[in-house]
Each structure stands twice: as C-alpha cells, then as structure tokens.
C-alpha positions as CSV (number, residue, x, y, z in Angstrom):
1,X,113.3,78.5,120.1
2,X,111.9,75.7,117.5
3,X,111.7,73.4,120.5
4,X,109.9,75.8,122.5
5,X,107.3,76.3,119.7
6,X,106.8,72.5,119.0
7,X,106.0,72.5,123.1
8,X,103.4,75.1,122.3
9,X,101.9,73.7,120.0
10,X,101.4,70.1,121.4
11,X,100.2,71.5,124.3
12,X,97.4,73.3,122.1
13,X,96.3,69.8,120.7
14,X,96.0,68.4,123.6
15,X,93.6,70.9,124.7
16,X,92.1,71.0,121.5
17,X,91.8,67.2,122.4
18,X,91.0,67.9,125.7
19,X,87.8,70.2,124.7
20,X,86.5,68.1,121.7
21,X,85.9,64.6,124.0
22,X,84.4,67.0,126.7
23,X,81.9,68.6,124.0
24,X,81.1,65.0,122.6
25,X,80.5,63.1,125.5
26,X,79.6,64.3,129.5
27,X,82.4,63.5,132.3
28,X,82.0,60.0,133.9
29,X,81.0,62.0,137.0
30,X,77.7,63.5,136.1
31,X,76.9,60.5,133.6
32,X,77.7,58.7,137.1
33,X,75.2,60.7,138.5
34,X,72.5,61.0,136.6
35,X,72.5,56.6,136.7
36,X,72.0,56.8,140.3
37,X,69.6,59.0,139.9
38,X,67.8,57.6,137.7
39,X,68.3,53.6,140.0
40,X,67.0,56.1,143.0
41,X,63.9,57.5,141.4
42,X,63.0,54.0,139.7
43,X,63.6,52.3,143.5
44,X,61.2,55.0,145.5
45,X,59.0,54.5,142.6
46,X,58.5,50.5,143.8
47,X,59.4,51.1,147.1
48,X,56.4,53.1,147.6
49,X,54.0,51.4,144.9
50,X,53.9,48.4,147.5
51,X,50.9,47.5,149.3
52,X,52.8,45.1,151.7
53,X,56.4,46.3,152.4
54,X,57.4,43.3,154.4
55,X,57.9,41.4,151.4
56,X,60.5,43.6,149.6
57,X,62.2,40.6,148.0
58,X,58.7,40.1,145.6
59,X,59.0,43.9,144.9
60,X,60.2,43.6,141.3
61,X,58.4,40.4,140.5
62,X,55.1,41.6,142.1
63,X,55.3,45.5,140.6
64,X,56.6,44.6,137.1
65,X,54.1,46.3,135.1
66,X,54.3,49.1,137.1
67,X,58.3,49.7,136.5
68,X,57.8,49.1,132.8
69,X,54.9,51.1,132.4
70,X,57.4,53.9,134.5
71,X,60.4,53.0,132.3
72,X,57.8,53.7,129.3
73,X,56.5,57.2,130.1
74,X,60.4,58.1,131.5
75,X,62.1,57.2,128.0
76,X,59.4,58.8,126.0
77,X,59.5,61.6,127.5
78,X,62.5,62.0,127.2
79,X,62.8,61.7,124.2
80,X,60.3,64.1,123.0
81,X,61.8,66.2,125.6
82,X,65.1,66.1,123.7
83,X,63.4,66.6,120.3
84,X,62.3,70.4,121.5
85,X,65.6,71.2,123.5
86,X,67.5,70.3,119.9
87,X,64.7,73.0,118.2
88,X,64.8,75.8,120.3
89,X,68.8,75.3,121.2
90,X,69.4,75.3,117.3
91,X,67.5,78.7,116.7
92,X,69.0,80.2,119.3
93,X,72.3,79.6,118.6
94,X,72.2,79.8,114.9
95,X,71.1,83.5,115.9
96,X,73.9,83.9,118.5
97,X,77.1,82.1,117.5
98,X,79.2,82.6,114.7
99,X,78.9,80.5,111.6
100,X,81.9,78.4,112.1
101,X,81.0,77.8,115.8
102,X,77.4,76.9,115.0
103,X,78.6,74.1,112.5
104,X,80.9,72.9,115.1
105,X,78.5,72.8,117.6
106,X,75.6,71.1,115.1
107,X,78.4,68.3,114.1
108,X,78.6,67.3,117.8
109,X,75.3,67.7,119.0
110,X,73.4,65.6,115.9
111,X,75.1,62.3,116.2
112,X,74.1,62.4,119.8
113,X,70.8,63.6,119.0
114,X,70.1,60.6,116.1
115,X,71.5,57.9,118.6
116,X,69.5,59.0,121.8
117,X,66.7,58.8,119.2
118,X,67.5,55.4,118.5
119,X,68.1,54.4,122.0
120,X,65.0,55.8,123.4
121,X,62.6,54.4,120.6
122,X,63.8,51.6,121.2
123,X,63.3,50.8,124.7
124,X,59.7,52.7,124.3
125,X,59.0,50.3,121.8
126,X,59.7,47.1,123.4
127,X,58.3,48.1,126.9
128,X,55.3,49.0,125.3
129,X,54.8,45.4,123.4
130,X,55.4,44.2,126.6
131,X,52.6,46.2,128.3
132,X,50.6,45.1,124.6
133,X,51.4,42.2,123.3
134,X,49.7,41.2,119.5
135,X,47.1,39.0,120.2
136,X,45.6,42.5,122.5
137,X,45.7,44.3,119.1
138,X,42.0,43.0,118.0
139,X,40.5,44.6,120.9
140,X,42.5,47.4,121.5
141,X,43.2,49.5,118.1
142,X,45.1,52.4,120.2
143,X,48.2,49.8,120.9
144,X,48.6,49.1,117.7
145,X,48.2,52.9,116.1
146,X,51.3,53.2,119.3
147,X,53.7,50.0,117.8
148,X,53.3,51.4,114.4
149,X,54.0,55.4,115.5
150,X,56.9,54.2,117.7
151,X,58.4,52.8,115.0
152,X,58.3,55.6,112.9
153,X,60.1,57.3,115.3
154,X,63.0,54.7,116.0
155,X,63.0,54.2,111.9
156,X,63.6,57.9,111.7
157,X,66.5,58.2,114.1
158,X,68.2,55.2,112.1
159,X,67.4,57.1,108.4
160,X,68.9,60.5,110.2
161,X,71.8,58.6,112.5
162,X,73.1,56.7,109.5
163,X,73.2,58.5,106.2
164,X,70.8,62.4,106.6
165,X,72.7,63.1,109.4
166,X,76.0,62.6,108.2
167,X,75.6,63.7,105.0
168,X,74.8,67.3,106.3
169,X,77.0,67.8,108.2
170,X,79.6,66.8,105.6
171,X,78.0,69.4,103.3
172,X,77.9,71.8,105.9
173,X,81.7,71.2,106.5
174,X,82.0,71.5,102.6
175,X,80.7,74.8,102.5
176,X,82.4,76.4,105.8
177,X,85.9,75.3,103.5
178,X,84.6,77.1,100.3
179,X,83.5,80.4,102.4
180,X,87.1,80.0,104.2
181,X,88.9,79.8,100.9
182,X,86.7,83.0,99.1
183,X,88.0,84.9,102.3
184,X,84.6,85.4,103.4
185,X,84.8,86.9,107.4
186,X,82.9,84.9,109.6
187,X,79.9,86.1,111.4
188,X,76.5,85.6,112.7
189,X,73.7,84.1,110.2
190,X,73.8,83.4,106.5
191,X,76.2,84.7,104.3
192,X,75.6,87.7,101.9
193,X,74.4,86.1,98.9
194,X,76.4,89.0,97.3
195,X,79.4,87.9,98.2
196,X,78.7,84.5,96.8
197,X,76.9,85.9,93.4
198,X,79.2,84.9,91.6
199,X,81.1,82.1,92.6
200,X,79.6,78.8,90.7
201,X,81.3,76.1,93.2
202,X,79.4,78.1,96.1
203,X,75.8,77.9,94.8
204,X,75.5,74.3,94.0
205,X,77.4,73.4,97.2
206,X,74.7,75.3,99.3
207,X,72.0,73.2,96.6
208,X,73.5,70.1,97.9
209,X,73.2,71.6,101.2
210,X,69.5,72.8,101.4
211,X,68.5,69.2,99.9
212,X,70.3,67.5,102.4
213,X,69.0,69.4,105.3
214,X,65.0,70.0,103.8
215,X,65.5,66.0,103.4
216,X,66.8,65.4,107.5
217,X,64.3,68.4,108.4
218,X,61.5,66.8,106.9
219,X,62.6,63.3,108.4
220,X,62.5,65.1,111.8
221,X,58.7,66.3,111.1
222,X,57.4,62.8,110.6
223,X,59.3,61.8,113.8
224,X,57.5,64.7,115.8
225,X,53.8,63.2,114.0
226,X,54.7,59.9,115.3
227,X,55.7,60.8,119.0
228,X,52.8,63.0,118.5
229,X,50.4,60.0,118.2
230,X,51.6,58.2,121.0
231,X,51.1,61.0,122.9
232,X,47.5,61.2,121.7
233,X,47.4,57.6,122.5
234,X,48.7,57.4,126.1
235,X,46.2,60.4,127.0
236,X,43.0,58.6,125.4
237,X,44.2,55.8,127.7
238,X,43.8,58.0,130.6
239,X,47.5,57.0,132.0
240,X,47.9,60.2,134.2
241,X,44.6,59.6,135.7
C-alpha cells in the first residue's frame, strides 16, 4: 500500500513537472514553426523586393536596408503588440480565474513578458541606428527623439525583468501564503477586506504589495510613452506610404 502511494505521488510530480515547463516555455515544435515562418516571410519579403531576380546571390547585400528596415517594423510591432495582449489578458483573467490561479499564471507570464521586452528593444534599437546613424542626428531630430524613446523602452524591461518584476511576484507569493494560513477560501477577485480587518501581518504585506506593483505599473506606463513616440516617429516619416 505505502509503495503504491509513493508511485502515486511521483507520478503527480512529474506531471506537475510536466505542466510547469509547458506553461513556461512553448514546445520545440511550434517554436520550430514559428522560426520558419518567420525565415519564410523575411525570404518572400526579398525575394520579391528585387528588381533583377537573376542575380539572387546579391539579394541580401543589394536589399539590406530593406530587410533591416523589415526586421525594424516586425520586432516593434511586436513588441507593442505584446504589451496590449499582457493588458487586456491580465484583466480578463484577474476577473475570471481564481486568486491562486491568477498569481500562478502572473509568475509565469511576467518573466517572459520583461525578457521579450528586452529582446525586442533591443534588436529595434540597434536596427534603427543602423538605418540612423549619429552623425544623421543634426539633420534629422525624429531619429534621435526614436534612439532616446527606444531606450526607454529596453531600460524599462531591464528595471522590470531584474528587480520590479521579481519583487512582485515574491510579494504576491507572500500574500497568497498569509491568506492560505488565515483559512481564507479562494475565489475570484480581491479578498474581503473584512476578513483581513484585523489581521496586522496581512495589511502591511498587501502595502508592500501595492508599492511594488504601482512602482512596475508605473514603469510599464513610461514604456507604453516611449513605444508611443516611436510610433509617432515612424508615421511622421511616412514609412507605410
């Protein structure tokens, strides 16, 4: 009987295992194909930006600009694309899912949030110095207002990746624990602030908590402004015209 049960109950890690990688990380098949995707789209893209197709060994050298000025506008897109699936996701399932599931959910989905931040800043930042290097700064004053709001936005990701980030979700670990231990039923939104009136440890946990997040939150905003004025920037350039 006891061996049985340990059986069980290795078998229920392993799933646990099992379903934690999978919610972290996408199988290697669709991360396979969204890469050749992605190598097929860029490849029509200067297959069929070539004015002489007889010469497909200059392709790359011949259409650069035009496959970094697509890698641009891909990766930023992206990433503000990312930015307003994490908003409206996050109110819908903070109104949906339990408590518990919501904070397991958040803990997963923010570090992967943070780093595609990071990874998409960055490559819209050094394809567009590429397109604009300094010395076109003097006579263009829209590349420069695009480094500097660029940067914003990959100097964000990196405050919210490496310490905001982290440090709520620890907090909201923290106060999932203290709710658990008061014998507080899980449910959908907030708890009852009567059923936490009176417990001290409770408040200034959530205190902690409500800093921590107003602090990422606010973070978040300033990154929105700056992908905001790049946007602003790349349609006063008239780059969908």
């Amino acid at each position: 009987m006891q061996q049985t049960t340990t059986i069980q109950t290795q078998e229920k890690m392993g799933r646990r295992r099992k379903i934690s990688a999978h919610n972290i990380f996408p199988s290697h098949n669709g991360a396979l194909s969204h890469v050749v995707a992605f190598v097929a789209t860029l490849g029509f893209v200067i297959y069929s930006s070539s004015d002489n197709k007889e010469k497909k060994e200059s392709f790359i050298r011949k259409h650069l600009d035009s496959t970094i000025n697509f890698i641009h506008l891909l990766t930023f897109a992206t990433w503000v694309g990312i930015q307003v699936w994490v908003q409206v996701s996050g109110f819908t399932m903070f109104k949906t899912l339990t408590r518990s599931a919501f904070a397991q959910v958040q803990s997963r989905i923010f570090p992967m949030y943070f780093i595609s931040g990071i990874i998409m800043s960055t490559i819209s930042l050094f394809t567009h110095l590429y397109m604009n290097p300094v010395k076109s700064w003097q006579e263009d004053s829209l590349s420069l207002y695009q480094t500097l709001s660029i940067s914003v936005s990959l100097l964000c990701s990196l405050v919210n990746y490496f310490y905001l980030g982290p440090e709520t979700i620890r907090m909201v670990q923290i106060r999932a624990q203290r709710v658990k231990f008061l014998g507080i039923e899980d449910g959908v939104g907030p708890v009852s602030p009567k059923l936490v009136e009176h417990d001290f440890t409770y408040r200034e946990i959530k205190q902690r908590f409500i800093k921590m997040h107003a602090a990422c939150s606010m973070v978040n905003v300033i990154c929105y402004g700056a992908c905001g004025v790049n946007l602003w920037c790349l349609a006063s350039k008239q780059v969908l015209c």
